[in-house]
C-alpha positions in Angstrom: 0.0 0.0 0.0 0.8 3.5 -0.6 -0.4 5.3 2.2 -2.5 3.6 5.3 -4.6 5.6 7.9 -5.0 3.2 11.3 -7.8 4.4 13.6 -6.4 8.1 12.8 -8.0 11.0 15.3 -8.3 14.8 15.1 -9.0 16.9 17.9 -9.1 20.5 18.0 -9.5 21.6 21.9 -12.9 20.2 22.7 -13.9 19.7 18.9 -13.4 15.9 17.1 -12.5 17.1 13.9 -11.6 13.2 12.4 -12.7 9.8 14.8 -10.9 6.7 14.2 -10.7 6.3 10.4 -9.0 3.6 8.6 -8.1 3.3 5.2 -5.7 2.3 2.2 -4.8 3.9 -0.9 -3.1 1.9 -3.0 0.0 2.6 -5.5 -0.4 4.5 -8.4 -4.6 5.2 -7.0 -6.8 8.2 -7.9 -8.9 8.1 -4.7 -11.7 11.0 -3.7 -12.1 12.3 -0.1 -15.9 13.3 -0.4 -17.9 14.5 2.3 -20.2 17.8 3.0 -18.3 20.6 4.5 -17.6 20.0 8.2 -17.2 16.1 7.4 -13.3 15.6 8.1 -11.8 15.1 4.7 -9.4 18.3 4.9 -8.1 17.3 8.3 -7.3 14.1 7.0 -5.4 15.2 4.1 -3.5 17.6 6.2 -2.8 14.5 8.6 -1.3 12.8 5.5 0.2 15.9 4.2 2.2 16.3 7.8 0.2 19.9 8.3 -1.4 18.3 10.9 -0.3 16.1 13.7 -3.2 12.9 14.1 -4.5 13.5 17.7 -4.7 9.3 17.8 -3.4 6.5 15.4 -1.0 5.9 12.9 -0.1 7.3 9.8 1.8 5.0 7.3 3.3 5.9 3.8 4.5 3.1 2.0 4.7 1.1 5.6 6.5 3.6 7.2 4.9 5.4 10.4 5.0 9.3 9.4 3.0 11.0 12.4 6.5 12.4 13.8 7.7 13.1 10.4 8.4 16.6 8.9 6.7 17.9 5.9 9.5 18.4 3.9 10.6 14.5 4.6 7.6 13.1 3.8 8.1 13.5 -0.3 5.0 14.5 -0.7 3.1 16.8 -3.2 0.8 19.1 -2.0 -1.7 21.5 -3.8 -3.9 24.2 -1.9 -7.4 25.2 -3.2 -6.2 28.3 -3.7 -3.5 27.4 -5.8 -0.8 29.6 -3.7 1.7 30.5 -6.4 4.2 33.1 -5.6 2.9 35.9 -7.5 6.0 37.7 -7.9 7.8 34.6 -9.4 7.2 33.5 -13.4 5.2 30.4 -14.1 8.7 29.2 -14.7 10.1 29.9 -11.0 6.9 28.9 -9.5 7.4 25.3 -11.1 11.3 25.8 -10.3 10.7 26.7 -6.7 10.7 23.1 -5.3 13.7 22.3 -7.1 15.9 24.7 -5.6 14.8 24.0 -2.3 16.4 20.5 -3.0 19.5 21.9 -4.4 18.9 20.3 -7.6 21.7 21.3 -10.5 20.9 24.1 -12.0 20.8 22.4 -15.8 18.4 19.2 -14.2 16.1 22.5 -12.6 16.1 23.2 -16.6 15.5 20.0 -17.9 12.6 19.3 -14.9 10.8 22.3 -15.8 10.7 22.1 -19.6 9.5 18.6 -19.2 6.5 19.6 -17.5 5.5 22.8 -19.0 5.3 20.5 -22.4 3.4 17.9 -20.2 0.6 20.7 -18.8 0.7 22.4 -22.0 2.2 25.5 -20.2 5.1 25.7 -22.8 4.0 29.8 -24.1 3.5 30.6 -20.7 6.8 30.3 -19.3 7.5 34.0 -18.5 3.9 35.0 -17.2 3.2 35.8 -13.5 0.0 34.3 -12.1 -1.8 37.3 -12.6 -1.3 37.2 -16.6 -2.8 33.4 -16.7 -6.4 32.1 -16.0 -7.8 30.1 -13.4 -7.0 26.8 -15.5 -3.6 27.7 -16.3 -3.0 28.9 -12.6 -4.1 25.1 -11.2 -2.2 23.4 -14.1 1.3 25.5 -12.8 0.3 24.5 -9.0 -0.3 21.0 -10.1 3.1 21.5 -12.1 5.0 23.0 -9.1 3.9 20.3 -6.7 5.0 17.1 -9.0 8.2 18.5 -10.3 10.4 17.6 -7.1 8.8 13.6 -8.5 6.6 13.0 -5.3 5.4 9.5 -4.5 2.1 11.1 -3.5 0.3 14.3 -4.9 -2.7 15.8 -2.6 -4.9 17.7 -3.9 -7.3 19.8 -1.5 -10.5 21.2 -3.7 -8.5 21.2 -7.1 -11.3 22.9 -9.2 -13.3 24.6 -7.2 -11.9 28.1 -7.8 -12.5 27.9 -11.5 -16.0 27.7 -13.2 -18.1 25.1 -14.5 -16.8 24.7 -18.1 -13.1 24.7 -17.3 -14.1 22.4 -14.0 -15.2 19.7 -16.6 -11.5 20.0 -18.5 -9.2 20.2 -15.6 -11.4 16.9 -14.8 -10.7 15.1 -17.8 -7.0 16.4 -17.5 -6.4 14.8 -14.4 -7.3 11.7 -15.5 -5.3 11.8 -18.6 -2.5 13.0 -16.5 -2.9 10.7 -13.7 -2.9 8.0 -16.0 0.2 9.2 -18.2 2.4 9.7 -14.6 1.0 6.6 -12.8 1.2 9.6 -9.2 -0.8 7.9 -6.0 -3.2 10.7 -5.7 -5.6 12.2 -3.5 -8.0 14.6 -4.0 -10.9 16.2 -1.3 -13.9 17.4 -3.4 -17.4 18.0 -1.9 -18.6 17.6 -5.6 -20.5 14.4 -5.4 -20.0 14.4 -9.8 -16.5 15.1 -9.5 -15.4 12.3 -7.6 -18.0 9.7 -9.7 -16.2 11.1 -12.6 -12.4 11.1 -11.8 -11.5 8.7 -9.3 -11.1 4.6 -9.2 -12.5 4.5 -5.5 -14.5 7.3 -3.5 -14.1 7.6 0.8 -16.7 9.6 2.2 -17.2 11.4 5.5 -19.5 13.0 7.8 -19.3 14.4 10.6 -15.4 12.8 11.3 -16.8 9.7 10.7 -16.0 7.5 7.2 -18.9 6.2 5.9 -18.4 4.1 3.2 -15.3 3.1 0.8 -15.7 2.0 -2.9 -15.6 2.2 -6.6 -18.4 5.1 -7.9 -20.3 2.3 -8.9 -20.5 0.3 -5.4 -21.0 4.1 -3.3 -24.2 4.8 -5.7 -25.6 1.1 -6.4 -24.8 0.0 -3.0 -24.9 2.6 -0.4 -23.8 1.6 3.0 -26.7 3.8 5.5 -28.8 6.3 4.4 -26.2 9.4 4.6 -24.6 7.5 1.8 -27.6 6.9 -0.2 -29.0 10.4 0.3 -25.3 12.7 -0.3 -24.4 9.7 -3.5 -27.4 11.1 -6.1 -30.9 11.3 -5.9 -32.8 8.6 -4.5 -36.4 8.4 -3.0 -36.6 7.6 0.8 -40.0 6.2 2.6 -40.7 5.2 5.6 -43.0 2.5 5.9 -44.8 0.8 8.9 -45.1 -3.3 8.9 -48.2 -5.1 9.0 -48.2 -8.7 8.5 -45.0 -9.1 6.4 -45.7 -6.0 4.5 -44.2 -2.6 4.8 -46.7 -0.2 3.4 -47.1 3.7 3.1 -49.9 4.8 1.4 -50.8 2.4 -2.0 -47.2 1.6 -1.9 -46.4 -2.1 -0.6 -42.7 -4.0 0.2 -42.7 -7.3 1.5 -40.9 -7.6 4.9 -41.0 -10.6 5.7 -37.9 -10.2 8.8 -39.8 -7.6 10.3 -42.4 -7.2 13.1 -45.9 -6.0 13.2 -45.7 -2.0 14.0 -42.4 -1.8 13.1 -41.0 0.9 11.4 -38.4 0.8 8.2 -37.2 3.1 5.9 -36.3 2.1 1.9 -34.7 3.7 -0.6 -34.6 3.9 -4.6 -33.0 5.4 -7.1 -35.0 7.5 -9.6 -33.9 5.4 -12.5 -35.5 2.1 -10.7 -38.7 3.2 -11.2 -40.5 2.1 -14.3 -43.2 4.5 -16.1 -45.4 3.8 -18.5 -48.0 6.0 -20.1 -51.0 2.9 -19.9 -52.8 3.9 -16.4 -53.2 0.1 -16.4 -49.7 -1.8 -17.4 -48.8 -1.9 -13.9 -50.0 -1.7 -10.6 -49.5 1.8 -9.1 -51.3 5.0 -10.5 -50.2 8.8 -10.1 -50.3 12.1 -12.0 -47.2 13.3 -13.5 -47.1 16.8 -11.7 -43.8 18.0 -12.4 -41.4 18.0 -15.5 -37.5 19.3 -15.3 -35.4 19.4 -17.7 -32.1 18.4 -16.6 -30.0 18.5 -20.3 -29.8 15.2 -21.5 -32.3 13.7 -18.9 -35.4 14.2 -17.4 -36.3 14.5 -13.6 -40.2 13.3 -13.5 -42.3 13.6 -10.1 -45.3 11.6 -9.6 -48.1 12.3 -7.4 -49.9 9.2 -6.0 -53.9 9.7 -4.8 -52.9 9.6 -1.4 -50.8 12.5 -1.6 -47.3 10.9 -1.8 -44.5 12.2 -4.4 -42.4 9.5 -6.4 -39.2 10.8 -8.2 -38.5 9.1 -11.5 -35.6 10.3 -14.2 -35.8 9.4 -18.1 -34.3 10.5 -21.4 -35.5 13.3 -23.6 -36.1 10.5 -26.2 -38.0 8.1 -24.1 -40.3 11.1 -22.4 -41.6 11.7 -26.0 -42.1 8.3 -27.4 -44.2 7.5 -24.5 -46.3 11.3 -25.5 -45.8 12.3 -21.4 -46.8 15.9 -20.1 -47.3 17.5 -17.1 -50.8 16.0 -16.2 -51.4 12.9 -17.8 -52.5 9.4 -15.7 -49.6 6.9 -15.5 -48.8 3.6 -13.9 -45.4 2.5 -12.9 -43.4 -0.1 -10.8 -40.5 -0.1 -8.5 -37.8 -2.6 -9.8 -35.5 -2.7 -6.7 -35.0 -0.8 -3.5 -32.9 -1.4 -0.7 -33.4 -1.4 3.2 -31.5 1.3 4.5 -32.7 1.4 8.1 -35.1 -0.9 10.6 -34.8 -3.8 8.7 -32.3 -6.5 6.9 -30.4 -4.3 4.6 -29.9 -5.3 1.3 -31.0 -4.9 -2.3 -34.4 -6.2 -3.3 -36.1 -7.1 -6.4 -39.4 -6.2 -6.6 -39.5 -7.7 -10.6 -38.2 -10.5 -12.9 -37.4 -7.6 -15.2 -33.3 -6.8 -15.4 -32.1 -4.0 -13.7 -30.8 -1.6 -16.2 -27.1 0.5 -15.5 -27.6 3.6 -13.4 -27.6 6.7 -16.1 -24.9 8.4 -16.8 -23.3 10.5 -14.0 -24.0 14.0 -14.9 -28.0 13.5 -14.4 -27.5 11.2 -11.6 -26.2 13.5 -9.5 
């Protein structure tokens, strides 16, 4: 492993900033810290980073205990949401600085810096100040400045969240390429629940100090460990439902629970795209008004209204809204294929149909 966390803990005075989190990144991995603000991701980078001394527990880089460790021993790469470039230094020197820290010769300083100005496409933009470059450029020289010393492991604390939406999506697809070009164990804290999806192998995510869940984007969004998970990973519709005889209902909506007591109460969740619409009132079993279009680019977010009063979320393509003829108002029945028991009851996925369950959509209206 690259870099391990054992039962790490962050206390400020009276305030538990990070509580006993364990983890593994392995070499050469893209992982995501995710979390709302407040969760403990930034504390735990710091941690890593040697900015911040763990108030409990080990931290390990390449099986080596760092807690006591300097920063400037720890061969690490480190790059501040802010960027932090010296503004009175060239984009040159800023990439240059580390190097002369190190006492690098002065010709290998040369070499180090041409070779990663042509990497980040910086090679025009030598002799600029930070001032003269845009908020792209800028994170491409901080990215720049904090690999050229060759680190083992580049940090990345909010990488894009300075710079708007459309240059967001290109330093995205950047990083990838880059990360995959330079094989760098990196991590990254984003509170962008797309970004992470989109640009790392495995997500960690936190609340409140705590880690919630590790995984691949796929296992965080199919298979969410508690409710925060399901709720902060996309959209998904939570019920809570009350047992009677085997059956959890709420309103016309029924689950079989069979593990469950009479007047017991559980909670299930599903994802928008697990619900199945169809413009025939009678092809299946539930009925409800389509109240609500939004138009989401690509996708569609639909809400239902059932005759008892309760709203059902649904998502569909552009394509597939008009080959069905749907509009605001119209009778429809639908189905939910699977939903999982997040709370009060065994959980675990459920199939509520023979019929396959399709892929999640992509990412950019799941989220």
């Amino acid at each position: 492993m690259s870099i391990e966390l054992r039962n790490v803990s962050k206390s400020f005075g009276e305030v538990t900033a990070v509580s006993g989190v364990s983890f593994s990144v392995e070499e050469g991995e893209l992982l995501a810290l995710l979390g709302p603000s407040g969760g403990g991701k930034t504390t735990v980078l710091r941690m890593i980073a040697g900015l911040e001394t763990p108030t409990g527990g080990d931290v390990l880089i390449r099986g080596n205990r760092v807690n006591d460790l300097s920063i400037q021993k720890r061969n690490i790469g480190f790059v501040f949401q802010n960027y932090a470039l010296f503004k009175n230094m060239t984009v040159f020197k800023n990439i240059a600085f580390g190097l002369k820290i190190k006492k690098w010769r002065a010709g290998d300083i040369q070499n180090r810096v041409m070779e990663l100005l042509t990497l980040f496409g910086l090679e025009d933009l030598e002799k600029r100040y930070p001032h003269q470059l845009s908020g792209g450029q800028r994170q491409r020289v901080a990215i720049a400045r904090a690999l050229s010393p060759k680190p083992s492991v580049l940090l990345l604390d909010e990488p894009f969240g300075a710079v708007d939406a459309r240059i967001r999506q290109d330093l995205r697809e950047w990083l990838v390429r880059l990360h995959h070009d330079l094989k760098v164990t990196t991590i990254f804290v984003t509170h962008d629940q797309e970004e992470a999806m989109e640009v790392s192998n495995r997500i960690v995510i936190f609340s409140r100090g705590h880690l919630e869940q590790m995984g691949t984007p796929r296992e965080v969004y199919e298979q969410p460990a508690n409710e925060f998970v399901a709720r902060f990973i996309g959209v998904m519709n939570v019920l809570e439902l009350e047992v009677l005889r085997g059956i959890a209902r709420i309103g016309e909506l029924e689950f079989p629970a069979p593990e469950s007591s009479d007047g017991a109460k559980i909670r299930i969740g599903f994802r928008p795209y697990a619900v199945q619409v169809s413009a025939d009132p009678n092809e299946f079993r539930y009925k409800a008004t389509l109240r609500h279009t939004f138009f989401l680019g690509i996708m569609l977010r639909l809400e239902f209204e059932l005759p008892s009063g309760l709203t059902i979320r649904a998502r569909m393509t552009k394509e597939e809204y008009a080959h069905r003829e749907l509009e605001d108002g119209v009778q429809v029945s639908f189905q939910i294929r699977n939903y999982k028991i997040l709370s009060g009851g065994k959980s675990q996925l459920h199939l509520e149909s023979s019929i396959p369950i399709e892929p999640p959509p992509p990412i950019a209206e799941g989220i």
